[in-house]
GUKOLPA-449101 format. One record per residue (C-alpha): x, y, z. Coordinates in Angstrom, 3 decimals, always signed. Layout:
# GUKOLPA-449101
<pt><xx>X</xx><yy>Y</yy><zz>Z</zz></pt>
...
This chain:
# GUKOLPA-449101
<pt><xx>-6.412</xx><yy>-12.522</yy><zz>+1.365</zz></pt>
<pt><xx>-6.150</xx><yy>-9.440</yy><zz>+3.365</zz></pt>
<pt><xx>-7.928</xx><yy>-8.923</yy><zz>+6.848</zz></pt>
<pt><xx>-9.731</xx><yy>-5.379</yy><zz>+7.138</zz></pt>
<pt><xx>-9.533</xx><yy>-3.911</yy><zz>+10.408</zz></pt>
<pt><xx>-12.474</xx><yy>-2.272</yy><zz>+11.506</zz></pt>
<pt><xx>-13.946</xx><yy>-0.245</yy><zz>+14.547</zz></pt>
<pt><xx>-17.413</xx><yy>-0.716</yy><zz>+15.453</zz></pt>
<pt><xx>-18.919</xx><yy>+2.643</yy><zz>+18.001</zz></pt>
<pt><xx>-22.129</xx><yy>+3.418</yy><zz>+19.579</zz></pt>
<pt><xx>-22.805</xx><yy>+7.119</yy><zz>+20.310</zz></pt>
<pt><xx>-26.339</xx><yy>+8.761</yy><zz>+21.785</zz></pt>
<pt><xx>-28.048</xx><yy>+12.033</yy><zz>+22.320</zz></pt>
<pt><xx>-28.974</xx><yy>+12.934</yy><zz>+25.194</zz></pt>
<pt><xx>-31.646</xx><yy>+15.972</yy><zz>+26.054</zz></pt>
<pt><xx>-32.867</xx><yy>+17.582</yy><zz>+28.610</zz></pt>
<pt><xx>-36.212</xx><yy>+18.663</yy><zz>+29.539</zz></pt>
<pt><xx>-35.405</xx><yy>+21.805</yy><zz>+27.789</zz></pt>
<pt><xx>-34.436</xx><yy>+20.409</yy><zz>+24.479</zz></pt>
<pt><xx>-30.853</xx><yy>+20.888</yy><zz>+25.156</zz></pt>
<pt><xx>-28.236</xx><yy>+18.407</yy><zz>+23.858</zz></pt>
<pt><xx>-24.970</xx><yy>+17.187</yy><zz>+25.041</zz></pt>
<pt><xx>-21.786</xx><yy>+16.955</yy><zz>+22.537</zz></pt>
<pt><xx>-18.038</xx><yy>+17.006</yy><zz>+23.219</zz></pt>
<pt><xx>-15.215</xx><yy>+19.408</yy><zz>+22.160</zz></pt>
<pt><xx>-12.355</xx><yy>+16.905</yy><zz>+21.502</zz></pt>
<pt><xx>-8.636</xx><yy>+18.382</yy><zz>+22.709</zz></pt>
<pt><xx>-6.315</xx><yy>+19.686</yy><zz>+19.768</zz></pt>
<pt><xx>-3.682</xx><yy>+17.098</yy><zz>+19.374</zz></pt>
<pt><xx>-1.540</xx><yy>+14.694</yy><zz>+16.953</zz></pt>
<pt><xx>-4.493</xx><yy>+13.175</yy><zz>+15.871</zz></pt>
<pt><xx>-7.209</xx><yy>+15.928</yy><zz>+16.088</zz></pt>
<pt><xx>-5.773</xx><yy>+19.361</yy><zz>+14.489</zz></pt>
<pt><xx>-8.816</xx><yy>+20.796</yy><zz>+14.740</zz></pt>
<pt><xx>-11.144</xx><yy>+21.792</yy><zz>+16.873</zz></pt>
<pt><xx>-13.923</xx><yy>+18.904</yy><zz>+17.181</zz></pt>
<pt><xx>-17.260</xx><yy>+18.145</yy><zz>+18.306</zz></pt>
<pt><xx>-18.959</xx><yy>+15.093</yy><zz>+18.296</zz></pt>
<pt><xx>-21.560</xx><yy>+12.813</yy><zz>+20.604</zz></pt>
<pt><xx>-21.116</xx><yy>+10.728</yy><zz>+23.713</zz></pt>
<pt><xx>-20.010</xx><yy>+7.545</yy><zz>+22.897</zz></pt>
<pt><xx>-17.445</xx><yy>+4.531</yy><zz>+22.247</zz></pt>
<pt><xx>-16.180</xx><yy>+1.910</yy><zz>+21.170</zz></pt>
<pt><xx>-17.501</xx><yy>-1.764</yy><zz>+21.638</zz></pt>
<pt><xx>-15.242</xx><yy>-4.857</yy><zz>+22.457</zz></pt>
């Protein structure tokens, strides 16, 4: 039987007190080609 590898993440939004939210532009490299956004977050251990 083969083991499945898996990533578990926790990401958030976070707003100010003028409804504003936070997301990342991820830098253009091997793995990203594109430009990317995304939330705040991680990985867990």
């Amino acid at each position: 039987m083969k083991r499945l590898k898996c990533n578990v993440g926790e990401y958030g939004v976070l707003m100010n007190s003028r409804e504003e939210f936070l997301i990342l532009k991820l830098p253009l490299n091997k793995e990203f080609t594109k430009e990317l956004w995304m939330l705040p977050g991680g990985r867990l251990d």
